[in-house]
C-alpha positions in Angstrom: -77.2 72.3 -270.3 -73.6 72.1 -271.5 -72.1 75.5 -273.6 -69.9 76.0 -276.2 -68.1 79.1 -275.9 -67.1 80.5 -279.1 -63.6 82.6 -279.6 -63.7 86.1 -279.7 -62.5 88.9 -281.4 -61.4 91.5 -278.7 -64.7 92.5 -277.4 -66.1 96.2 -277.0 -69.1 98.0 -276.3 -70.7 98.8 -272.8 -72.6 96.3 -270.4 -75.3 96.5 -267.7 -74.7 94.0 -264.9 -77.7 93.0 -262.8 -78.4 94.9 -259.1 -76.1 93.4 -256.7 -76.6 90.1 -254.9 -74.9 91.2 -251.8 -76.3 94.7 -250.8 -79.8 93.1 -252.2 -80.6 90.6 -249.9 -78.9 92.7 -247.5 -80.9 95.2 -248.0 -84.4 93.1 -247.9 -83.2 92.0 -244.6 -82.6 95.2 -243.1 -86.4 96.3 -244.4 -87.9 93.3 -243.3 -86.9 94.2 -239.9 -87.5 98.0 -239.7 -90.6 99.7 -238.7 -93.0 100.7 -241.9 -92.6 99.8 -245.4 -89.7 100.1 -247.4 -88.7 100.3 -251.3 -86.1 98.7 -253.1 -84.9 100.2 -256.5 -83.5 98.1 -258.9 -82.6 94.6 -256.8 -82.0 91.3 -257.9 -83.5 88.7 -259.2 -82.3 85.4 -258.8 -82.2 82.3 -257.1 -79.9 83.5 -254.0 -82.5 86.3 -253.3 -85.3 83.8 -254.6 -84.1 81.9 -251.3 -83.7 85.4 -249.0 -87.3 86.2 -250.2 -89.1 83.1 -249.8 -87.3 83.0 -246.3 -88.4 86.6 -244.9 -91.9 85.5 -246.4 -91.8 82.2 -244.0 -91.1 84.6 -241.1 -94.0 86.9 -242.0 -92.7 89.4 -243.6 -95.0 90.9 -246.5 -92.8 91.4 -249.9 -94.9 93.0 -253.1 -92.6 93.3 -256.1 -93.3 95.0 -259.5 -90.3 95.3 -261.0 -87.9 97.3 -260.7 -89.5 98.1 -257.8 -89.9 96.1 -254.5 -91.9 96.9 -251.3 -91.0 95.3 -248.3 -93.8 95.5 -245.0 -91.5 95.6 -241.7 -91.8 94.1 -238.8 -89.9 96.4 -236.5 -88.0 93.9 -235.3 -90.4 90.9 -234.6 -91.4 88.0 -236.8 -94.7 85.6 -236.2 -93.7 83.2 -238.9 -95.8 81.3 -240.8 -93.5 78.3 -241.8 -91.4 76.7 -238.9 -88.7 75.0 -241.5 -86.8 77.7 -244.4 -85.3 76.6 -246.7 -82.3 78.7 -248.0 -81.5 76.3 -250.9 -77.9 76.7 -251.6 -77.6 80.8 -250.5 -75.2 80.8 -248.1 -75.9 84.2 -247.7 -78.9 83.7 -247.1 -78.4 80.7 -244.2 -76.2 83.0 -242.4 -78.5 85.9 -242.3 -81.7 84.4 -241.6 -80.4 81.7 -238.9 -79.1 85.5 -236.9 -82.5 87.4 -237.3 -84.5 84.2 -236.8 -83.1 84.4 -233.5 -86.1 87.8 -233.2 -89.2 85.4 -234.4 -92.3 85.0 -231.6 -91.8 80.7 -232.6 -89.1 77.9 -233.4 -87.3 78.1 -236.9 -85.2 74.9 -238.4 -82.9 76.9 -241.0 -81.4 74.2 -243.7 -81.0 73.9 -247.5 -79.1 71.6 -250.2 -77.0 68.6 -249.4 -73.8 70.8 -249.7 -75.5 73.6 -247.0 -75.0 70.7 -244.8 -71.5 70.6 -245.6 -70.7 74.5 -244.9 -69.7 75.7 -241.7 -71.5 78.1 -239.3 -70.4 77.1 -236.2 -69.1 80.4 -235.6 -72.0 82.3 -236.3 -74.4 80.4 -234.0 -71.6 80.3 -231.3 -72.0 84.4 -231.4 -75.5 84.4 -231.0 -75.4 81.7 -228.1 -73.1 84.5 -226.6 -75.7 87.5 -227.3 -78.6 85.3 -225.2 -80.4 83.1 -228.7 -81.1 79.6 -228.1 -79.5 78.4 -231.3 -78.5 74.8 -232.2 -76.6 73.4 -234.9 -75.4 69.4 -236.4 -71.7 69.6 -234.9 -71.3 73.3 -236.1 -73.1 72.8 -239.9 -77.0 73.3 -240.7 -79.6 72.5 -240.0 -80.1 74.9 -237.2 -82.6 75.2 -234.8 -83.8 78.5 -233.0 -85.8 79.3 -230.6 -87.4 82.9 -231.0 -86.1 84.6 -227.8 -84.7 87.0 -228.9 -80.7 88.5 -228.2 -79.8 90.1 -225.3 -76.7 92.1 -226.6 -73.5 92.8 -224.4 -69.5 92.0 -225.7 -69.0 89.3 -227.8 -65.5 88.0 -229.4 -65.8 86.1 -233.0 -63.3 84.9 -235.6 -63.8 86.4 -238.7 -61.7 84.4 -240.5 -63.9 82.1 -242.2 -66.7 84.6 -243.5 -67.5 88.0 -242.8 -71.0 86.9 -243.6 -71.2 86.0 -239.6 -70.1 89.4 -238.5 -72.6 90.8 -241.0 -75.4 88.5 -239.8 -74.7 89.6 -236.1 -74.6 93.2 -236.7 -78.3 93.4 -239.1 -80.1 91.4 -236.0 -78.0 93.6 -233.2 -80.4 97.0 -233.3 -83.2 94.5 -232.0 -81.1 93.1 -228.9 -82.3 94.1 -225.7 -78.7 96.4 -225.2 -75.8 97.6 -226.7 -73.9 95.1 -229.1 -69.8 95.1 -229.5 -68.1 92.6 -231.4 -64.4 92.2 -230.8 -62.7 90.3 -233.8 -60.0 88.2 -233.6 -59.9 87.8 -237.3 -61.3 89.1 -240.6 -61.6 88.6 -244.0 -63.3 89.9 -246.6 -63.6 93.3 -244.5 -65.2 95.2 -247.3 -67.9 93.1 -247.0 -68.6 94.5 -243.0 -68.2 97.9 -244.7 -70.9 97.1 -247.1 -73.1 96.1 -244.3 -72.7 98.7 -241.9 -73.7 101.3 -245.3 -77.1 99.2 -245.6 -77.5 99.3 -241.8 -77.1 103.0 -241.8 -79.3 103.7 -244.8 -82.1 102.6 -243.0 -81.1 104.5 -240.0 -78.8 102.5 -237.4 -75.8 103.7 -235.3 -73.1 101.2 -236.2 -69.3 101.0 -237.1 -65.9 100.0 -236.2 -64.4 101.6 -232.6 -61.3 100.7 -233.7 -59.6 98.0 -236.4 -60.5 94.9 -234.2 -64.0 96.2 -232.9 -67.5 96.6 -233.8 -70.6 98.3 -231.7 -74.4 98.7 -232.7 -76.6 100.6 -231.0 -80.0 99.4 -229.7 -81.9 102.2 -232.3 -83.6 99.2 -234.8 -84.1 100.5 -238.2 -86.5 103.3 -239.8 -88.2 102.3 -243.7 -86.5 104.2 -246.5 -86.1 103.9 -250.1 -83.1 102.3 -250.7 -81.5 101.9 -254.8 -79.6 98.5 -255.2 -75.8 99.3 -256.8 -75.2 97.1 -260.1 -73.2 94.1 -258.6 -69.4 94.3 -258.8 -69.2 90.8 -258.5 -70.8 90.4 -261.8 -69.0 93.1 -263.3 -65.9 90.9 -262.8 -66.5 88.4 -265.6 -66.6 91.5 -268.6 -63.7 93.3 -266.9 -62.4 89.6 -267.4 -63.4 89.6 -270.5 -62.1 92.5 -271.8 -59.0 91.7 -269.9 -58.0 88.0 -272.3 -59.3 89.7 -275.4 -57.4 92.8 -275.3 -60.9 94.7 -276.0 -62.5 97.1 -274.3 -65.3 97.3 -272.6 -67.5 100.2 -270.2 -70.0 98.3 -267.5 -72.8 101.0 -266.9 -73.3 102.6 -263.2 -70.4 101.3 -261.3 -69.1 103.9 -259.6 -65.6 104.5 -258.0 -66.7 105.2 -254.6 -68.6 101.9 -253.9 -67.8 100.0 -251.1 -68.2 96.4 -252.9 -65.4 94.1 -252.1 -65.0 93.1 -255.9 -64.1 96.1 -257.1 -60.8 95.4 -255.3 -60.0 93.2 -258.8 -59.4 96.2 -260.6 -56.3 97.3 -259.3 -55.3 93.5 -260.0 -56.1 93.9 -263.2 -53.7 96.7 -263.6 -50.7 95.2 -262.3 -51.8 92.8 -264.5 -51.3 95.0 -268.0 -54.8 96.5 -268.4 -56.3 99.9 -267.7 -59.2 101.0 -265.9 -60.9 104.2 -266.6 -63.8 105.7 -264.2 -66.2 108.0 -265.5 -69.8 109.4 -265.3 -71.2 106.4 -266.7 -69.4 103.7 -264.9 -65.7 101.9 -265.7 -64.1 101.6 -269.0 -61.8 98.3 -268.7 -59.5 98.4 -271.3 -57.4 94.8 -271.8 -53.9 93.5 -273.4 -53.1 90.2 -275.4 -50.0 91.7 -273.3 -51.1 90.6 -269.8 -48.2 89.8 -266.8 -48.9 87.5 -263.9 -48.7 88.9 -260.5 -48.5 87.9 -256.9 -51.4 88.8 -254.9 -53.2 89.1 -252.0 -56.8 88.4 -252.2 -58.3 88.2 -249.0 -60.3 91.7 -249.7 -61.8 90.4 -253.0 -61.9 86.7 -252.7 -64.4 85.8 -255.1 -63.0 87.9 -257.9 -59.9 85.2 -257.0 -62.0 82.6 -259.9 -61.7 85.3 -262.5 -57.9 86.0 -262.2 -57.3 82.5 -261.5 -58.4 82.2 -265.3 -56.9 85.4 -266.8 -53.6 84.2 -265.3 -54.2 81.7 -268.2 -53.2 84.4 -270.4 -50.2 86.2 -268.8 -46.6 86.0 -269.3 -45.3 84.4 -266.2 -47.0 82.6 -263.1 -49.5 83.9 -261.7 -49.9 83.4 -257.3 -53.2 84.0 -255.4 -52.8 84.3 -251.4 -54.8 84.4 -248.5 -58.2 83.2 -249.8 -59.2 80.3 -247.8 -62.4 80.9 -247.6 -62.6 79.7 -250.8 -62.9 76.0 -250.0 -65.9 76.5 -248.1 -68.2 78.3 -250.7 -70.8 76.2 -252.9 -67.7 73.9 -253.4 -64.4 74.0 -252.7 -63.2 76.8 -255.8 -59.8 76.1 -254.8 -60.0 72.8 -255.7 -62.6 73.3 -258.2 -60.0 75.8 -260.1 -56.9 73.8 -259.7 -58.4 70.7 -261.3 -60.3 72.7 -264.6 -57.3 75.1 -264.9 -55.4 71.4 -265.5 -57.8 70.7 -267.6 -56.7 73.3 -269.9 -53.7 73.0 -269.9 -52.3 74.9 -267.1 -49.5 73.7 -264.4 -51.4 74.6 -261.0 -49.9 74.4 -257.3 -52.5 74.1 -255.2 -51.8 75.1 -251.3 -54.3 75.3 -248.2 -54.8 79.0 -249.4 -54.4 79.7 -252.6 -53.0 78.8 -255.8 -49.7 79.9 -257.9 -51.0 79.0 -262.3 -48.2 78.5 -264.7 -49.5 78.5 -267.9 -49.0 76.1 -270.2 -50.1 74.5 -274.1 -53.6 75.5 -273.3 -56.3 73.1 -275.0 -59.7 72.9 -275.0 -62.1 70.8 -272.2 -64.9 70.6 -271.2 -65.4 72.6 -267.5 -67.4 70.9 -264.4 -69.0 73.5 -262.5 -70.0 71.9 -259.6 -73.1 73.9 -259.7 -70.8 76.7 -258.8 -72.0 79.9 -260.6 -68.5 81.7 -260.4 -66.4 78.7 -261.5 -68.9 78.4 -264.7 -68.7 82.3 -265.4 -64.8 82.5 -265.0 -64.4 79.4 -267.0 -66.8 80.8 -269.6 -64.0 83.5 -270.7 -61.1 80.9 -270.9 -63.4 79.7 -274.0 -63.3 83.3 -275.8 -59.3 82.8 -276.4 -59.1 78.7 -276.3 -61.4 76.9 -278.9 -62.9 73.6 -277.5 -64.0 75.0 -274.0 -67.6 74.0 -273.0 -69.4 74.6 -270.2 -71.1 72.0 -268.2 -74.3 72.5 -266.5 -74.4 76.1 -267.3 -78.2 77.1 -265.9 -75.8 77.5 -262.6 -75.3 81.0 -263.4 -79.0 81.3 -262.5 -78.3 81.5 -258.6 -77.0 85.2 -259.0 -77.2 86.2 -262.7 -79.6 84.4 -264.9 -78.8 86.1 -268.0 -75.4 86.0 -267.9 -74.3 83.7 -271.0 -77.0 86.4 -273.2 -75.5 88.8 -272.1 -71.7 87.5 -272.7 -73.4 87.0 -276.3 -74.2 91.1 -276.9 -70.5 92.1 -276.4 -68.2 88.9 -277.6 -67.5 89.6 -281.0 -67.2 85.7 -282.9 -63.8 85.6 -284.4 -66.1 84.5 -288.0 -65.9 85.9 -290.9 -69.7 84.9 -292.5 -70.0 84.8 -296.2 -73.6 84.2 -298.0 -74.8 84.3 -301.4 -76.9 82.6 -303.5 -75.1 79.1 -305.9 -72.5 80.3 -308.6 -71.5 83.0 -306.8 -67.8 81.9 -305.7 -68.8 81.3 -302.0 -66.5 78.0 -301.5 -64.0 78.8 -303.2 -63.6 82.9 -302.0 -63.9 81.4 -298.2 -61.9 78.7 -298.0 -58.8 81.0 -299.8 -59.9 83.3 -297.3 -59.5 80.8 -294.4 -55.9 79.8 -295.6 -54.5 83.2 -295.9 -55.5 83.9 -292.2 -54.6 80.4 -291.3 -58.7 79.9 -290.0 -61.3 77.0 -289.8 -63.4 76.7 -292.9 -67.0 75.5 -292.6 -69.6 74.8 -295.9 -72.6 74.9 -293.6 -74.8 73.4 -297.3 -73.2 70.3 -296.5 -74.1 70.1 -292.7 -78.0 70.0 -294.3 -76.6 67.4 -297.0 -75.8 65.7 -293.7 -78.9 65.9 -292.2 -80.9 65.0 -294.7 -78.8 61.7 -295.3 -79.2 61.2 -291.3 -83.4 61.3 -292.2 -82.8 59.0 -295.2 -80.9 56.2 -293.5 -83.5 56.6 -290.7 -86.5 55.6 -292.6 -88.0 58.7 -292.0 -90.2 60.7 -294.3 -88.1 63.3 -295.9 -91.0 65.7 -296.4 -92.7 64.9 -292.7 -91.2 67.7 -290.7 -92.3 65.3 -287.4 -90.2 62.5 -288.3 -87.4 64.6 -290.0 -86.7 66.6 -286.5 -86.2 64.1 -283.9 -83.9 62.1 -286.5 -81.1 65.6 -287.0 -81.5 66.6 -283.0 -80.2 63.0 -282.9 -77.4 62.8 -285.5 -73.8 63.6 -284.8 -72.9 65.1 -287.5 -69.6 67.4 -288.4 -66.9 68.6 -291.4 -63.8 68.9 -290.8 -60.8 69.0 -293.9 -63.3 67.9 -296.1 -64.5 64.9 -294.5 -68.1 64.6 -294.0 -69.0 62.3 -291.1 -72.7 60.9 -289.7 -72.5 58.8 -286.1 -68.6 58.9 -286.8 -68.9 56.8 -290.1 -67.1 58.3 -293.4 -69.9 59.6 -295.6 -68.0 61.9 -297.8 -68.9 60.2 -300.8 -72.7 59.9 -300.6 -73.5 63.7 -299.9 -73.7 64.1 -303.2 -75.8 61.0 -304.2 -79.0 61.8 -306.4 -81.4 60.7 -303.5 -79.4 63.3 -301.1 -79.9 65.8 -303.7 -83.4 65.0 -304.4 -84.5 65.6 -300.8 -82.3 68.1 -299.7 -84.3 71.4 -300.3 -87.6 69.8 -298.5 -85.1 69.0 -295.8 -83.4 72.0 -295.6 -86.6 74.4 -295.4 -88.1 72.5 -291.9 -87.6 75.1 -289.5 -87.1 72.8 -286.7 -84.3 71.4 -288.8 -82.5 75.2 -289.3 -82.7 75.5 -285.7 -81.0 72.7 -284.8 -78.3 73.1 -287.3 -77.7 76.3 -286.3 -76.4 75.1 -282.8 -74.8 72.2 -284.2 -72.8 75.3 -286.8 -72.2 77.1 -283.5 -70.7 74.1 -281.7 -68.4 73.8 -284.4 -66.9 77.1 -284.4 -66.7 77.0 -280.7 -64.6 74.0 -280.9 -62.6 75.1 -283.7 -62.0 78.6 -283.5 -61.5 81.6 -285.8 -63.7 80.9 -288.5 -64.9 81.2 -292.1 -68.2 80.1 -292.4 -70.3 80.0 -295.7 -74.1 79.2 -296.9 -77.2 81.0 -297.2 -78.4 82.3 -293.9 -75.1 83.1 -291.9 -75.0 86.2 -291.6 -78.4 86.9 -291.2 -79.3 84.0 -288.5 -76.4 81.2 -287.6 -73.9 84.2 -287.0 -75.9 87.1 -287.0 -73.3 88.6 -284.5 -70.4 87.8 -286.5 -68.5 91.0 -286.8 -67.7 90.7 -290.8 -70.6 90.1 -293.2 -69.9 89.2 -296.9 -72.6 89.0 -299.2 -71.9 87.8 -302.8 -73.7 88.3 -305.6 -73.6 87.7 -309.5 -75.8 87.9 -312.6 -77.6 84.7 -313.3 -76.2 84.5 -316.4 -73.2 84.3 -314.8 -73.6 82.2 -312.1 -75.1 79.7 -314.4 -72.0 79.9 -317.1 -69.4 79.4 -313.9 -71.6 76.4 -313.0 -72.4 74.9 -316.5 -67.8 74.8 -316.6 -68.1 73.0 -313.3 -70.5 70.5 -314.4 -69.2 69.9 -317.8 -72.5 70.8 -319.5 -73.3 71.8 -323.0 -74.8 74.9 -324.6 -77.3 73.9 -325.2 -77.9 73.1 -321.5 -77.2 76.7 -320.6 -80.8 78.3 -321.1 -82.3 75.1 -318.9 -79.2 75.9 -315.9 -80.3 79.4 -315.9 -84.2 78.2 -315.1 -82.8 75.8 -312.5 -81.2 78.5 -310.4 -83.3 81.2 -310.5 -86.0 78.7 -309.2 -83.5 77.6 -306.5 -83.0 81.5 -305.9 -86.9 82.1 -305.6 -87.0 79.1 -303.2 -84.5 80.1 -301.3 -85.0 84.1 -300.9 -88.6 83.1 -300.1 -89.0 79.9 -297.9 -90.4 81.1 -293.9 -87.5 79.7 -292.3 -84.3 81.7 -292.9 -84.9 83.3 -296.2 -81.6 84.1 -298.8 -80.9 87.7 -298.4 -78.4 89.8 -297.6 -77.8 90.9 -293.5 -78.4 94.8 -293.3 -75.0 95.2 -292.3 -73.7 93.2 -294.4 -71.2 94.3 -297.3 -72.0 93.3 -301.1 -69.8 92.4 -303.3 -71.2 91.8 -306.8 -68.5 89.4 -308.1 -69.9 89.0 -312.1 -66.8 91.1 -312.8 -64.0 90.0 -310.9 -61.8 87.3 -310.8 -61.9 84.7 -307.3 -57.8 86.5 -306.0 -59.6 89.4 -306.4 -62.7 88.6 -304.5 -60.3 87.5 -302.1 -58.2 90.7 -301.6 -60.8 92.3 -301.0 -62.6 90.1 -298.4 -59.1 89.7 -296.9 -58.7 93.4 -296.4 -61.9 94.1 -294.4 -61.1 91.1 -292.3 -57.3 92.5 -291.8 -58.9 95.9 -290.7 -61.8 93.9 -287.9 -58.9 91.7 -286.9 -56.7 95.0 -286.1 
């Protein structure tokens, strides 16, 4: 599914991130190897620990979950499995951690996943547990992997750490079950945070492990006692609001985070500050308070190389280039982000130098694109906040987010604040004329939304379809590429300005406009638009209330009828004597409207009504101008 982003309005507000990926399934690994049963507060779900879980089930390992609450049946230290080939998808986490502690399994285990698995290395890992006694094979140092379950010996290993620190951690969680004392001497490390993290788990559930110097590493043979164990919200995720806040200049508090964790991404907040913003820690979590006044920086990012996406993209934003070192470890992730950034940032407008470790971004005339993920879900979550300053940024493949936070784009939704101003009302009541005035003075996009179902229902009439047969009517507007822009009207790309007001387009509208299938539809074709134009005034009947029921400035205008109908009878040119039959006309339209299942007229509850019978349009304006001066500031 491809995604507009729509701009924002400096965002605010607090935001819960999901449990943490990394401590979670490192977490279910550690219980499913200790002895008796262990609980798991708060993890997550997704399809990276979808993959741990269906793993530790193929070894054997008993996992009841009621959420938020997950019991894991250890196996202190010794798997019968009950699938020889796991499938870890495309977790690498998950492919380094279960190929080590498959090495404790009574039978043989093939480890593999996805096509791009194949392409990642792990060489390194299954060298190190060749060296602590497993019988481990791999395709030229890549999956699949085969292992024989005989289990490590221990002793003093040397391993490069350059790579991942995943390999380090997957050799430390299996090491209490070796048949000695472990010690890993590292050549290399990045991401050493990450080790950190692990040894905290490890420890948690009651094993004697930790660094004997900078370079070196020991476990003890102890295994691991059950406990109950509460999953941290994940500081990876909390990277894309702190990003968000960042571009906006808004502010926003993620819940539970707390100053004193030892996730690696939390190493993006002092970025962030060189960068212009500030960061705030208190009891309930991190206040990230952003600048439209950002600065690039030169950094290292070996510590927190993931976070490296986000600030690639916030770099988008700052005065000055922007260079990101020592990350990489980056090309060998679910793509190579390196690449992946250097070729979207372009995309957008930015000048990027890509080197063998990291990038330097120059920003340029930014523009709109459309963003390939790769099915990466960090590149499609970094990306996502380029679209809340540029308009014209859309998402490709978006249900990527899924492998470690499949609600991610609803909650982005809860704290963005769409830079529209939404205006509804009921016919007569100066809607077109107050918004578009509106939209000048502030320099914004102006959409009628009545014409978009004008649109539509021309779409059905050129179709052949049966204007009142909701069945035929829906596939037919789903279909139709349909837009306004500067007052043109176009269907399939063909010039219909002229017909939306033909008497068989008005004759069919209203049946048209009440299928519900048909709002629905229109409604992401409305929110398209905006996302590809930008700050917005939109105008109809049901904006505020459904098509931008988020939009941070409601106007709802009202009149007499009497009124209304004697602005519309000097519109139309109509006599008198017409007046009395006008008035009829629109209070049926009004009963129709206010009325009908699907989006019924009325006013948004926090909406604000302004009964225009006895004021002129500049002053309608003023005063619609003024609450939007005091959202924008």
């Amino acid at each position: 599914m491809n995604k507009p982003i729509l701009p924002s309005l400096p965002v605010r507000g607090s935001v819960s991130v999901p449990g943490s990926k990394s401590i979670t399934n490192r977490a279910l690994v550690v219980a499913a190897l200790a002895e008796g049963v262990s609980t798991l507060v708060a993890p997550l779900e997704s399809d990276d620990t979808e993959a741990m879980v269906d793993c530790l089930e193929g070894l054997g390992v008993r996992i009841d979950r009621w959420n938020p609450i997950w019991r894991i049946q250890g196996t202190n230290g010794t798997f019968e499995p009950v699938q020889n080939v796991l499938d870890v998808r495309a977790s690498g986490t998950t492919a380094r951690f279960i190929t080590a502690i498959a090495s404790l399994a009574t039978a043989g285990i093939i480890v593999d996943g996805v096509p791009r698995m194949r392409q990642r290395p792990i060489g390194t890992l299954t060298k190190a547990l060749r060296d602590l006694g497993g019988d481990v094979t791999d395709q030229a140092g890549y999956p699949p992997i085969n292992i024989e379950g005989r289990g490590l010996t221990g002793g003093r290993i040397v391993m490069d750490g350059s790579v991942s620190s995943q390999f380090i951690s997957a050799v430390l969680m299996a090491a209490p079950y070796a048949r000695s004392a472990t010690t890993i001497e590292l050549t290399a490390v990045t991401s050493r945070p990450y080790i950190d993290q692990t040894l905290d788990v490890m420890r948690a559930f009651g094993a004697d492990a930790g660094w004997e110097d900078q370079t070196t590493l020991y476990v003890d043979r102890t295994g691991y006692r059950a406990a109950e164990f509460a999953i941290e919200p994940d500081a990876s995720a909390a990277v894309y609001p702190m990003a968000a806040a960042a571009v906006t200049g808004g502010t926003l508090t993620i819940q539970g985070l707390r100053r004193d964790s030892l996730q690696a991404d939390l190493g993006v907040v002092p970025v962030l500050e060189a960068m212009g913003c500030s960061a705030e820690w208190n009891e309930r979590g991190l206040k990230l308070i952003g600048t439209r006044d950002l600065v690039g920086v030169d950094v290292d990012m070996n510590h927190a190389p993931d976070a490296a996406v986000a600030v690639s993209v916030i770099a988008l934003f700052a005065r000055g280039a922007t260079t990101i070192r020592n990350v990489p470890n980056l090309r060998v992730k679910e793509t190579d982000r390196l690449a992946a950034i250097a070729a979207e940032l372009s995309k957008l407008g930015a000048a990027v130098d890509e080197r063998p470790d990291g990038l330097t971004i120059d920003p340029g005339r930014l523009r709109g694109a459309s963003i390939a993920t790769y099915d990466d879900h960090r590149i499609a979550m970094a990306f996502s906040v380029a679209g809340l300053r540029i308009p014209g940024v859309i998402i490709e493949d978006s249900e990527c987010v899924s492998k470690t936070w499949p609600g991610y784009f609803e909650t982005m939704e809860r704290y963005l604040r769409p830079a529209v101003v939404a205006i509804d009302g009921p016919s007569g009541v100066g809607k077109s004329t107050v918004s578009r005035a509106v939209a000048e003075r502030f320099g914004w996009g102006h959409l009628e939304t009545g014409g978009y179902y004008r649109l539509a229902t021309l779409a059905v009439l050129r179709s052949g379809a049966d204007p009142t047969d909701p069945v035929e009517v829906a596939p037919v507007v789903e279909a139709a590429d349909i837009g306004i822009r500067d007052g043109v009207a176009t269907l399939n790309g063909e010039d219909v300005t002229s017909e939306l007001r033909s008497d068989e387009v008005t004759a069919n509208v209203s049946a048209v406009s009440a299928m519900p299938d048909v709002r629905v539809q229109l409604v992401v074709k409305q929110r398209a638009w905006v996302a590809a134009t930008g700050p917005s005034v939109v105008e109809g009947r049901d904006i505020g209330t459904v098509v931008f029921d988020d939009a941070p400035l409601k106007i709802y205008l009202t009149a007499t009828a009497e009124e209304r109908a004697r602005r519309r009878a000097g519109d139309l040119g109509l006599a008198p004597e017409e007046f009395d039959d006008l008035i009829k006309k629109m209070r049926k339209r009004d009963e129709i409207d206010s009325t009908r299942k699907a989006s019924p007229l009325r006013a948004a509850d926090d909406a604000i009504v302004v009964d225009t019978s006895d004021l002129t349009i500049d002053e309608v304006v003023d005063l619609v101008a003024g609450h939007l001066d005091q959202v924008v500031a």
